[in-house]
KOLVO-26824 format. One line per 10 residues: number of its first residue (from 0); for each residue x negated, y negated, z negated of N, C-alpha, C. Coordinates in steps of 0.001 Angstrom, whole numbers, plus 500000, padded with zeros to 6 digits. Example, Ala and Ser with C-alpha at 12.3 -4.5 7.8 and 13.67 -1.06 7.14 Angstrom:
BEGIN
0 = 486810:505690:492200:487700:504500:492200:486800:503300:492200  487150:502250:492920:486330:501060:492860:487100:499970:492130
! end
This chain:
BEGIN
0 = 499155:501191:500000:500000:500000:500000:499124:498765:500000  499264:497721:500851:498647:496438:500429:498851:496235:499259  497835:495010:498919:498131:494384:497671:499084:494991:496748  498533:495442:495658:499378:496319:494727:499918:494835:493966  499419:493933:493631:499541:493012:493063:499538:491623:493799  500109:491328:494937:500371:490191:495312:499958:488791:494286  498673:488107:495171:498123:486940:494218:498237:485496:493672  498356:485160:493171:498838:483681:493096:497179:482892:492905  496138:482963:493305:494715:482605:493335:494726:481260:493872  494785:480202:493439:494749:478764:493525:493824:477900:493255
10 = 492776:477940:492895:491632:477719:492231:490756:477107:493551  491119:477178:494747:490658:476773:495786:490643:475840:496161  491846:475208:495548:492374:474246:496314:491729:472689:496241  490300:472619:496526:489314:471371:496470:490137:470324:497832  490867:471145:498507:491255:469966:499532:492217:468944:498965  491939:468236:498544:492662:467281:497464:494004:466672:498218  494950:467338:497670:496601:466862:497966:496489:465469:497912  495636:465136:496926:496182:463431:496785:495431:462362:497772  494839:463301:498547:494089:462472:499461:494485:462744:500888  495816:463608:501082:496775:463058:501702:497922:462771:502218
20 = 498213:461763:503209:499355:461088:503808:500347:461687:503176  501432:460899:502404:502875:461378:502139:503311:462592:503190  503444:462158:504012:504250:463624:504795:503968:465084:504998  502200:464995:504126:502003:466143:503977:502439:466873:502957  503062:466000:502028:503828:467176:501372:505296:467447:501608  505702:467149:503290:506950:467827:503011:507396:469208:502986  508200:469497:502794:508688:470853:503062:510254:471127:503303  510794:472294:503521:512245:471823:503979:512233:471624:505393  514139:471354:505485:514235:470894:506778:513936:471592:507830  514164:471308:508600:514319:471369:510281:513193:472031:509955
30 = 512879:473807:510884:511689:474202:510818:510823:474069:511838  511739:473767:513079:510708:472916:514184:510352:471350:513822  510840:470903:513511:510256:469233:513191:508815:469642:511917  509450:470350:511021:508766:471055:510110:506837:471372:510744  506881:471606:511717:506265:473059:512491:505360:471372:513355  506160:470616:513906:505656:469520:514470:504815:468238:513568  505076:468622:512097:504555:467136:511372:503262:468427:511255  503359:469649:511033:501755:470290:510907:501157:469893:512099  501377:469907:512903:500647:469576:514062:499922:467946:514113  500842:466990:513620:500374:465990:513293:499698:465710:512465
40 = 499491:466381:511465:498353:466299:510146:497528:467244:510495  497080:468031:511112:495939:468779:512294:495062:467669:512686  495874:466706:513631:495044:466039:514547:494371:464403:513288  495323:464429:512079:494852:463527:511596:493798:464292:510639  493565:464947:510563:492246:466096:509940:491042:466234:510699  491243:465784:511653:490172:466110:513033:490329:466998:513495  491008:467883:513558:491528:469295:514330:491631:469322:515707  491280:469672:516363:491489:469685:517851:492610:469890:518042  493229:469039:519066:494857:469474:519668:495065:471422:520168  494134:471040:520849:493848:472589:521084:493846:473676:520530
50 = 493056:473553:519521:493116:474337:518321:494552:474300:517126  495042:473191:517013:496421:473462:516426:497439:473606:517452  497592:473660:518484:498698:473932:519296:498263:475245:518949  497190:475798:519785:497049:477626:520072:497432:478265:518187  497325:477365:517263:497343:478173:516114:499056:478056:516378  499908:477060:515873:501192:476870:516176:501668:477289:517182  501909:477299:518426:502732:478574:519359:502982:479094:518795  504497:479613:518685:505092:480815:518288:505262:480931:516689  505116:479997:516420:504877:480211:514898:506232:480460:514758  506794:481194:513367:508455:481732:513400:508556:481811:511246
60 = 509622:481306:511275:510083:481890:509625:510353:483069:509593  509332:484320:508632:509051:485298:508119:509919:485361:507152  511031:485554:507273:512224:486201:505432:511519:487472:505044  510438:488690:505671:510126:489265:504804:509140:488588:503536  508902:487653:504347:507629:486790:503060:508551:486359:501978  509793:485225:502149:510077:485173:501220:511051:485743:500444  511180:487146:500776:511789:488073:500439:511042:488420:499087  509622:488833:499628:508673:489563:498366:507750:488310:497774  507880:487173:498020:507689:485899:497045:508839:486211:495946  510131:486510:496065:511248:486686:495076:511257:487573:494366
70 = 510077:488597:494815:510178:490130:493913:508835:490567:493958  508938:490335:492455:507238:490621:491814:507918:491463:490569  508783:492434:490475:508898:493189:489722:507968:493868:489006  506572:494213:489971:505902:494624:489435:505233:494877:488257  505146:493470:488110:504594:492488:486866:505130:493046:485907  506365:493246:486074:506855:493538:484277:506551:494881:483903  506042:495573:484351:505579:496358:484065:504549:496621:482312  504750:497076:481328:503491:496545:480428:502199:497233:481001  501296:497369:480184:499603:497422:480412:499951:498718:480641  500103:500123:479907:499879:501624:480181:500545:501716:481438
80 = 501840:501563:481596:502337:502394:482395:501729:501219:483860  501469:499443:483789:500906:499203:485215:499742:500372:485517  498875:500346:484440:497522:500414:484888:497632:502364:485420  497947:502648:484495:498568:504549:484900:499358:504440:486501  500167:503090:486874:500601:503588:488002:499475:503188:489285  498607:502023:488677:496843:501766:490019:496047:502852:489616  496074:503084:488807:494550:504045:488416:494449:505782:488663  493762:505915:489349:494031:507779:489764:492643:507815:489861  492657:509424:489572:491298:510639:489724:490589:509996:490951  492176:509984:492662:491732:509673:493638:491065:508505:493590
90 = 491226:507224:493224:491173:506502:493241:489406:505996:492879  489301:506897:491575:488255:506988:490675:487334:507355:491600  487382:508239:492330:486691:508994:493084:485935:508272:494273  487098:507792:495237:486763:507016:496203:485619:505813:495952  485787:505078:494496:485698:503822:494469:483982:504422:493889  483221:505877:493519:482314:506010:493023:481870:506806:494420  482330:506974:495431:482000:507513:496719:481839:505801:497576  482424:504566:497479:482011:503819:497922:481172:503322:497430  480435:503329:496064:479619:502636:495550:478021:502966:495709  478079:504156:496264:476932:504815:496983:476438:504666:498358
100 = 477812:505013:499635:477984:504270:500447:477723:502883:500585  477834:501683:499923:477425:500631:500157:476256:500231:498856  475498:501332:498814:474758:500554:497666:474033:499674:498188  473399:499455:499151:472543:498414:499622:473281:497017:499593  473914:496886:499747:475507:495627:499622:475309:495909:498570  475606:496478:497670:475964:496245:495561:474521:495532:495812  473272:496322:496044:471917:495695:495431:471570:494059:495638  472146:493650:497125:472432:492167:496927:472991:491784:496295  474165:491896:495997:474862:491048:494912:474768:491192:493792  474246:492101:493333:473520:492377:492170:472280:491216:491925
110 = 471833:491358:492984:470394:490236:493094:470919:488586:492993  472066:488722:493641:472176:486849:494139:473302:486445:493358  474247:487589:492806:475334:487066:492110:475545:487619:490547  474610:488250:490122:474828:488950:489082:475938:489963:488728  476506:490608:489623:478207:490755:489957:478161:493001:489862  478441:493576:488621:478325:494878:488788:479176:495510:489987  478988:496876:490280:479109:497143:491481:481179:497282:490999  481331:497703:489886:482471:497944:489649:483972:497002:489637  483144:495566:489193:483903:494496:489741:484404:494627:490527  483765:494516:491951:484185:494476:493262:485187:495607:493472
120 = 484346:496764:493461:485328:498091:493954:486540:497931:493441  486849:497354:491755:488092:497579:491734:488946:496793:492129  488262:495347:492216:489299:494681:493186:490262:495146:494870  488445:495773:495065:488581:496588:496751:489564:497671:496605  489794:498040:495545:490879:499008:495197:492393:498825:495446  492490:497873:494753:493977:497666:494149:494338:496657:495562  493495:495607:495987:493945:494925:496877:494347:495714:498370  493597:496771:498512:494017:497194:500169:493322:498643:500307  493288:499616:499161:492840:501370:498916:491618:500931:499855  490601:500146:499489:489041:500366:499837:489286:499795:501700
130 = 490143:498604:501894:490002:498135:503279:490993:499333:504488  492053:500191:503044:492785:501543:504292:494126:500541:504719  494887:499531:503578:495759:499222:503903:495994:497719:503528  496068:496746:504525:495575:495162:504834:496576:494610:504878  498145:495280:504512:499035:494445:505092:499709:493808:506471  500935:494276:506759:501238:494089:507759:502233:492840:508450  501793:491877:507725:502429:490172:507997:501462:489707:508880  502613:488861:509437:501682:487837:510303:501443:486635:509975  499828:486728:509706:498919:485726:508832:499885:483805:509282  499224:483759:510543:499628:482761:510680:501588:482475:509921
140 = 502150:483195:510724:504031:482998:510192:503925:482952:508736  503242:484408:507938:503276:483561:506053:503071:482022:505861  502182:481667:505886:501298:480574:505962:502263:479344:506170  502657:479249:507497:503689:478319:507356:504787:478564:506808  505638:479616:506736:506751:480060:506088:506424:479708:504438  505496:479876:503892:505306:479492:502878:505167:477849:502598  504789:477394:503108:504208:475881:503361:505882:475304:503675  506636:476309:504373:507621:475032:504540:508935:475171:503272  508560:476524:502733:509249:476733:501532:509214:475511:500500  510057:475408:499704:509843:474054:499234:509205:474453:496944
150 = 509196:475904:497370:508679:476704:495501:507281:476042:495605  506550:476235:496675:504819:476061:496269:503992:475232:497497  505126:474009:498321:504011:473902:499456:502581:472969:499599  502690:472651:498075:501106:471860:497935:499838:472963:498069  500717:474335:497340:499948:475506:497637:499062:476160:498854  500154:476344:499829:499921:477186:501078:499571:476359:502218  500539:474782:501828:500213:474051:503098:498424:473421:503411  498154:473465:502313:496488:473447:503000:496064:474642:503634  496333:475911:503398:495783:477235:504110:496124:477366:505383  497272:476691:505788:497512:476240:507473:496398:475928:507490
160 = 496355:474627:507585:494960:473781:508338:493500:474642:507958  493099:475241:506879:492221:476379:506954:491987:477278:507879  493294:477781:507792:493384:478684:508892:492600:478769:510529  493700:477027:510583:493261:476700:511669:491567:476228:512305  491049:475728:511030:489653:476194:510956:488646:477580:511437  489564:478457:510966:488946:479625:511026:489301:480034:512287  490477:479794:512976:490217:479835:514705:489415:479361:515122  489351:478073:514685:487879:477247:515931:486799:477925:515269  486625:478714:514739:485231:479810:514838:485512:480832:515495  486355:481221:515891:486600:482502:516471:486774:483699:515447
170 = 487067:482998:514624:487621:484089:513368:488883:484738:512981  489501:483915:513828:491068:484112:513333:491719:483968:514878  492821:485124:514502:494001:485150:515883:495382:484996:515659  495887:483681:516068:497498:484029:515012:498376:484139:515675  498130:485696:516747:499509:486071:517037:498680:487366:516450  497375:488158:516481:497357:489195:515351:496619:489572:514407  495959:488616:514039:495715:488476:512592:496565:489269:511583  496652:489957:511247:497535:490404:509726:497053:490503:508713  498017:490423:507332:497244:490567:505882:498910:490687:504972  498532:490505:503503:499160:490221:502654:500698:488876:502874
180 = 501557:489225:502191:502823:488404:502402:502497:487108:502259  501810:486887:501342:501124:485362:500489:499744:485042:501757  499452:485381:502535:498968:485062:503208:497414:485085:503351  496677:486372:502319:495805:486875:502262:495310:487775:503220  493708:487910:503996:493587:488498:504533:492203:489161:504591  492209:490698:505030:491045:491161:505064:490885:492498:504145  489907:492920:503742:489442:494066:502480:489860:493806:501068  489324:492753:500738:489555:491920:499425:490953:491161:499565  491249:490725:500635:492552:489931:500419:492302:488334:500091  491895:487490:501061:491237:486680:500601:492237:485363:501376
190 = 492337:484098:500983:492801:482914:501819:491899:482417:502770  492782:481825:503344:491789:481197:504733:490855:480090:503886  491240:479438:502740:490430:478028:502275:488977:479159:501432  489521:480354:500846:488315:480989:500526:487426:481568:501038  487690:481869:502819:486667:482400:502908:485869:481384:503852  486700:480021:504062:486081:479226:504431:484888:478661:503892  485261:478486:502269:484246:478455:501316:483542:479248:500707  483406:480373:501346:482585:481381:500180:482538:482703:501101  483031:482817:502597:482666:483732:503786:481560:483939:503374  480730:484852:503251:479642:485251:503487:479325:486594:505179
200 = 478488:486118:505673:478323:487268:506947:476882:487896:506267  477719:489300:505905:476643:490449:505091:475840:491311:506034  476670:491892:507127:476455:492488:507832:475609:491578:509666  475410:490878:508980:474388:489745:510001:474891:490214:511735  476205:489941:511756:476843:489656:513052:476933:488538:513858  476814:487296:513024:477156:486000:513059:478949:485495:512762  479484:486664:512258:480631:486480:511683:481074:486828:510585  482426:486103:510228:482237:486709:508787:484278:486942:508893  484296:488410:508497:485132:489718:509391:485559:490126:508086  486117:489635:507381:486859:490649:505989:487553:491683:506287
210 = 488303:492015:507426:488684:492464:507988:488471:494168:508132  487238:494225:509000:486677:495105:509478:485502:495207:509043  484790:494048:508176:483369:494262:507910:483586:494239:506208  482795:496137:505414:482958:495556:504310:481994:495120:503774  480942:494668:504152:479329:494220:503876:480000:492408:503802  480812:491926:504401:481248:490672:504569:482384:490083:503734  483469:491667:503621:484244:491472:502397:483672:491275:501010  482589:492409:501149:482128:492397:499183:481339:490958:499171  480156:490811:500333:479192:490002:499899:480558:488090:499238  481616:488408:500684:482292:487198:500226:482970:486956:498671
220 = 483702:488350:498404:483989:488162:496887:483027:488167:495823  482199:488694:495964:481336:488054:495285:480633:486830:494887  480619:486228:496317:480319:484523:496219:480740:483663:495763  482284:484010:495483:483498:483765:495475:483827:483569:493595  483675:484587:492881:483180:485095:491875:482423:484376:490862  481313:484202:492069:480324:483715:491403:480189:481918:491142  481131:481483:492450:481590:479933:492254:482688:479999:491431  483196:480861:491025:484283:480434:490205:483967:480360:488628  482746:481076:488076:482251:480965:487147:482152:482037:486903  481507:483554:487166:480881:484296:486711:479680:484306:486351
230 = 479339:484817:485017:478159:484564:484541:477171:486003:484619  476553:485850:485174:475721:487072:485650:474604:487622:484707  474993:489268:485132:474749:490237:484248:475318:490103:482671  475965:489878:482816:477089:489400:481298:478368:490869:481461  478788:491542:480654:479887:492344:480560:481218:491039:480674  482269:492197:481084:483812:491025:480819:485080:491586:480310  484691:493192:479776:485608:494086:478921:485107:495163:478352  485574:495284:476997:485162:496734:476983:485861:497068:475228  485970:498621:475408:487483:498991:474770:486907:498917:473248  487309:498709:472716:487085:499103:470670:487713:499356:470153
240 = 487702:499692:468950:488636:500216:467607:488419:498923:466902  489635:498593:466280:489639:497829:465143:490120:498551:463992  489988:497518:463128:490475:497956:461765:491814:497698:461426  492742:498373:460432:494076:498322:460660:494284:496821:459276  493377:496262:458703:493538:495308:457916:493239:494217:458898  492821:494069:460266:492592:492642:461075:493810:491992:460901  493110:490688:460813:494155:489291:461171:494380:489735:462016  495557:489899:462371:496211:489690:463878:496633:488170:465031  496607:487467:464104:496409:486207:464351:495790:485783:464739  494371:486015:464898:492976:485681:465066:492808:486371:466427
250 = 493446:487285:467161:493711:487874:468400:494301:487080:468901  493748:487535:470394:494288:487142:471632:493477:486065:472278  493596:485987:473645:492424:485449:474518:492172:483532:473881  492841:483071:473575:492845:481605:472635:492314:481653:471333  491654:482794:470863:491102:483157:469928:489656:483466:469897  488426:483101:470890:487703:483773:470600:486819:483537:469729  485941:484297:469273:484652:484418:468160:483557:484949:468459  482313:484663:467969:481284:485269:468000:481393:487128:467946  480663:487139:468814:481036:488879:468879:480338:489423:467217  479155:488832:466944:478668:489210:465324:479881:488695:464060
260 = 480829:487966:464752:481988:488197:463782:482944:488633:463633  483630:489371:464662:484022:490311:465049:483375:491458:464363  482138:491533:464277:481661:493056:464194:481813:493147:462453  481552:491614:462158:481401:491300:460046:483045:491852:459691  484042:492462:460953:485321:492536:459696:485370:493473:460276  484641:494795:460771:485000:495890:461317:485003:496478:462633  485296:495145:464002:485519:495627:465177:484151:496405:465704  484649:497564:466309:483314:498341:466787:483723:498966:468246  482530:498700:469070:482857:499332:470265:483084:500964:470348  484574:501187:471055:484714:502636:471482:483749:503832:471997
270 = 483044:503083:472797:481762:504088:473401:480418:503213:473478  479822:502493:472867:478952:501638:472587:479188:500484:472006  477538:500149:471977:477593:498950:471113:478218:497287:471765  478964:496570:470757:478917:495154:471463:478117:494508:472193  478740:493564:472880:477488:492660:473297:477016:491375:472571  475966:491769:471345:475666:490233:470405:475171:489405:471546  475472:488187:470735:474686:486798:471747:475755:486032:472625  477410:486890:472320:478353:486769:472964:479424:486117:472116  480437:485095:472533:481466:484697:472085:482391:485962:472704  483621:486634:472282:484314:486811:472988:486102:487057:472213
280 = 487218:487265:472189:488413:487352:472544:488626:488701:472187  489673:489412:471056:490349:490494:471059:491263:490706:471818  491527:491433:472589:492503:491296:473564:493605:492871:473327  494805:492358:472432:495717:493793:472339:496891:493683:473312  497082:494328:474465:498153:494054:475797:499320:494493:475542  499126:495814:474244:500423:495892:473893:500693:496176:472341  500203:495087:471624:500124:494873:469990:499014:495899:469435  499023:495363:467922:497867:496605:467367:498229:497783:467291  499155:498610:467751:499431:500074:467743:498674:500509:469040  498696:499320:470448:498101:500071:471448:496512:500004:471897
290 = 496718:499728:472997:494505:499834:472949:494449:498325:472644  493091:498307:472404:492161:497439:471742:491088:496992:472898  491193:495949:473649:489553:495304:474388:488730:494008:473745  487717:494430:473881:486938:493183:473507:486625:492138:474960  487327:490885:474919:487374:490091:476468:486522:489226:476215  485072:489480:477328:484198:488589:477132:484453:487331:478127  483679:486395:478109:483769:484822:478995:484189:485567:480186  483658:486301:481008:483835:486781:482322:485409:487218:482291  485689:487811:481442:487091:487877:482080:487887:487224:482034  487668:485705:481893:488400:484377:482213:488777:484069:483955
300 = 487270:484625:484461:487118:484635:485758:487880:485246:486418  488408:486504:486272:489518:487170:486550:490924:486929:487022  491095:485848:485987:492499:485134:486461:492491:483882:487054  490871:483353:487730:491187:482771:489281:491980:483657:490426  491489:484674:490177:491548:485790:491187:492977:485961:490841  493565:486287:489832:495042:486574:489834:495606:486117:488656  496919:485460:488495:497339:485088:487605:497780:485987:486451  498052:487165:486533:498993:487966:486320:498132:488741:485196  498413:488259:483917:497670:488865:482426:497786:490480:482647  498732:491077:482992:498705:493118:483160:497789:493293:484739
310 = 497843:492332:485645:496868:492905:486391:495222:492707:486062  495573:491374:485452:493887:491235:485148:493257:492279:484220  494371:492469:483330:493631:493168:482441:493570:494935:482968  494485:495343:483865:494043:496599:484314:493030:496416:485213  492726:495552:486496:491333:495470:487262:489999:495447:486488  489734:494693:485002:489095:494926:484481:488548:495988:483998  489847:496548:483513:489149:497754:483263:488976:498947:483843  489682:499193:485173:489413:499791:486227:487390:499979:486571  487514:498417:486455:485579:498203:486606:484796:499138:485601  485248:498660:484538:484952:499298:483289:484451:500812:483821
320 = 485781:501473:484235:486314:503132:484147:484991:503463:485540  485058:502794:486481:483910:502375:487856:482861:502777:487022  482199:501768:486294:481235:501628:485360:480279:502468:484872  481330:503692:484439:481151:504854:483881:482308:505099:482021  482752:503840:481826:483657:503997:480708:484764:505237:480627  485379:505361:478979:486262:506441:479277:487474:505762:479385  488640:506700:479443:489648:506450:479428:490819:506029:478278  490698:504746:478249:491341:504077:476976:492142:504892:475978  492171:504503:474715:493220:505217:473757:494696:504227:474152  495648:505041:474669:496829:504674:474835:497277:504115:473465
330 = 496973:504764:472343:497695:504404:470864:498695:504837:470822  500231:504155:469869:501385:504132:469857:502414:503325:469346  501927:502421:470801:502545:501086:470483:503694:500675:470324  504492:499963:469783:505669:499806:469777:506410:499705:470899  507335:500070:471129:508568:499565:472392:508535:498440:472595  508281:497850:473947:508344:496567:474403:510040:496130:474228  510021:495085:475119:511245:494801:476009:511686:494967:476949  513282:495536:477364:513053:495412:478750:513145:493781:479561  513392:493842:480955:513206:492914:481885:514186:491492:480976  515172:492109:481114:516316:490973:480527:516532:490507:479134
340 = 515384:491394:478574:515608:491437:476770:514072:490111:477332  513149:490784:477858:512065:489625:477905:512473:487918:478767  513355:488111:479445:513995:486828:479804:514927:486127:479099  515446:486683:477658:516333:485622:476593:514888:485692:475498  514061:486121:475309:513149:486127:474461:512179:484281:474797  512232:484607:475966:511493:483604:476911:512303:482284:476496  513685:482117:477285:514721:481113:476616:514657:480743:475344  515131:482029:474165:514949:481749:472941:513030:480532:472622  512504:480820:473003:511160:480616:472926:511401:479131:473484  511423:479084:474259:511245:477808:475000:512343:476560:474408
350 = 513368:477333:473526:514328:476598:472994:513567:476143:471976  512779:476745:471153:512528:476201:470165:511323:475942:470135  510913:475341:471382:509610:474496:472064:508503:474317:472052  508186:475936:472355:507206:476298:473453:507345:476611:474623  505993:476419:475338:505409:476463:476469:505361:477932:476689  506239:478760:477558:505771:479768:477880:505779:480289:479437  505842:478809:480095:505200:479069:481535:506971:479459:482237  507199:480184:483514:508150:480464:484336:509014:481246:483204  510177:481055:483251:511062:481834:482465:511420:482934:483820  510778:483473:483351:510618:484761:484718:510854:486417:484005
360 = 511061:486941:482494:510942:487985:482175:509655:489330:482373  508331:487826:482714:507235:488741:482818:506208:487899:481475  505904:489086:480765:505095:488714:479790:503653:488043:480001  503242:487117:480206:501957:486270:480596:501580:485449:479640  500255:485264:479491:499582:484704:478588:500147:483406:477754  500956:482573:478322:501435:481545:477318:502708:482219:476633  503750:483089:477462:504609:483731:476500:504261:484809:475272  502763:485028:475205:502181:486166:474781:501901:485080:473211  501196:483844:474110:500572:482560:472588:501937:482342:471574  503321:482048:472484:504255:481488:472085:504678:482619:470916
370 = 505069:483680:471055:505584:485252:470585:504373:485507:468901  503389:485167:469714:501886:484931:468309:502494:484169:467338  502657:482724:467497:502848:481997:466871:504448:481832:465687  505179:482529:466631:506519:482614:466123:506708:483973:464724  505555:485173:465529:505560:486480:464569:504690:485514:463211  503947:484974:463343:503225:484395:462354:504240:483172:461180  504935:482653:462094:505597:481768:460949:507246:482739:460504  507065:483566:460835:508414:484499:460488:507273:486083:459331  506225:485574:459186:505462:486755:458520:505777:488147:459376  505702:488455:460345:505559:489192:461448:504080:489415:461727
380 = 503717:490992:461521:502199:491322:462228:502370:490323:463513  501331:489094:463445:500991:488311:464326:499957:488279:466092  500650:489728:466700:499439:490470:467087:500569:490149:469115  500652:489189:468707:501560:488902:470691:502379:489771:471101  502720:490439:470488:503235:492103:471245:505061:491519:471366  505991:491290:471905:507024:491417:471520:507703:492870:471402  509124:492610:470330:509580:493718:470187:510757:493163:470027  511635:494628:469714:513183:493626:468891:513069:493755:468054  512473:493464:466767:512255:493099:465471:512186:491712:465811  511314:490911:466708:511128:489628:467014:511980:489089:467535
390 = 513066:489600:468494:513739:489043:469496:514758:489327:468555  515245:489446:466948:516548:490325:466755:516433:488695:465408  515004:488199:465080:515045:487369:464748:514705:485791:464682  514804:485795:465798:514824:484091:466975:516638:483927:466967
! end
């Protein structure tokens, strides 16, 4: 399947909205007039007429795009059962059969980005089964279909004109170009503004082919990675036991501490030692009954790459499992919520004013802070997890 996790990766976006012309942010409306003011903010970009006509021809509104913009069910998924439904033997297998296969690619980026080989693979994983399945949208039609949507078009509408960049290299074809619904394309799954900025050509073609080249996919996510603030040769997860007397309070990624203080109240790594010399973050995905990670700085980096707190935290540790790690203690965590119990939890929450981001019924890091804070002033193990003990008293 493409993209197991469809991305919301925004972190790109240096082409500064505010620098321009009002009409670039419209959206709406007439989708040919729509389709015609891109063309006009092309040529006021310096774009060749040429080059934005041939990108525009034919351009058409895609309803499968914003079909699966509306359904990210996925998400709600909690941590065991997402990560149990990406993570397989097969999977395991492949991703330690590619890491051999391209070791000469890991050994660069190892060299220039500090970036373990497991990072990558598991991204290369989950985004497109190792470059087998890329998505079958048409790059260009997302792109504007998104852009003329009126949910996110400060978002997408710069990745047009990217795009169109990446034609006048001969990089891009937009009648068949294909990728991801959101308008990602290639091995990794990447935007046109990212690989504009952070393309790397690995495989010394004179192009840079996410596509078809994975010497060009890895070397680019990695670059990628590495501008976004990865700190090299640094760990960015790894599983522990705590003690059943921890503050629970003192958890969660807005929490972090010196890893030597962490270690002064008990926390100890599952299959090795911490990393001293490190600040890092307890991270429990599904309260203190279930597993336990220790989240170092690096896995901040993570959620450039994706917004989505259950995917980040299963790609991580996917790397981890890459790595050579074992296979987490499931625990026995309490019963979550379901979908609709987590969407009045959200309301309730936000009523009594916090910030917990889209009232969407997917558990993400500010509904996770909000849920902390509330178990704590109700004397509730203060450990993010919701339950209906919590939701039975809001």
């Amino acid at each position: 399947m493409p993209s197991a996790a469809p991305r919301f990766r925004f972190a790109f976006l240096a082409l500064s909205l505010a620098a321009l012309p009002a009409p670039a942010r419209a959206c709406g409306g007439d989708f040919g007039a729509f389709v015609a003011g891109l063309s006009e903010e092309a040529r006021a970009r310096g774009i060749a007429d040429a080059v934005a006509q041939g990108f525009l021809a034919g351009a058409r509104q895609d309803g499968r795009v914003l079909k699966a913009d509306r359904a990210q069910g996925v998400f709600r998924k909690d941590f065991v059962e997402f990560s149990r439904s990406l993570i397989s033997a097969g999977r395991l297998g492949t991703g330690q059969a590619m890491a051999k296969k391209h070791a000469g690619v890991f050994q660069r980026i190892g060299r220039d980005y500090g970036i373990s080989p497991g990072v990558l693979l598991a991204f290369w994983a989950f985004e497109t089964d190792f470059g087998a399945v890329q998505g079958d949208f048409n790059t260009r039609d997302a792109l504007v279909t998104l852009a003329h949507d009126c949910r996110r078009p400060e978002l997408f509408r710069p990745q047009v004109f990217a795009a169109m960049e990446l034609l006048a290299r001969g990089d891009f074809d937009p009648a068949r170009t294909r990728g991801a619904w959101a308008g990602e394309i290639g091995q990794v799954q990447m935007l046109p503004a990212d690989i504009l900025r952070n393309g790397v050509d690995g495989d010394g073609d004179g192009h840079v082919r996410l596509k078809t080249s994975a010497a060009d996919a890895l070397m680019s996510a990695a670059r990628m990675l590495h501008g976004l603030g990865w700190r090299k040769g640094e760990p960015w997860l790894q599983e522990i036991t705590v003690p059943d007397g921890l503050d629970w309070s003192r958890t969660g990624l807005n929490h972090p501490r010196p890893v030597a203080e962490w270690e002064a109240v008990g926390v100890r790594g599952r299959a090795g030692p911490l990393a001293r010399g490190l600040s890092a973050a307890v991270l429990l995905p599904m309260g203190r009954k279930g597993p336990a990670f220790l989240a170092y700085p690096n896995f901040r980096v993570y959620f450039e790459w994706n917004k989505s707190f259950v995917y980040v935290t299963t790609a991580a540790y996917f790397a981890t499992r890459l790595e050579g790690a074992p296979v987490y203690d499931a625990g026995a965590p309490e019963p979550g919520l379901s979908a609709k119990e987590m969407t009045l939890l959200q309301k309730k929450l936000a009523a009594k004013g916090h910030d917990v981001g889209a009232i969407d019924g997917i558990l993400g890091e500010k509904t996770r802070e909000a849920v902390q804070r509330e178990q704590a002033r109700l004397g509730l193990p203060a450990d993010a997890w919701p339950t209906q003990a919590l939701l039975g008293r809001l």
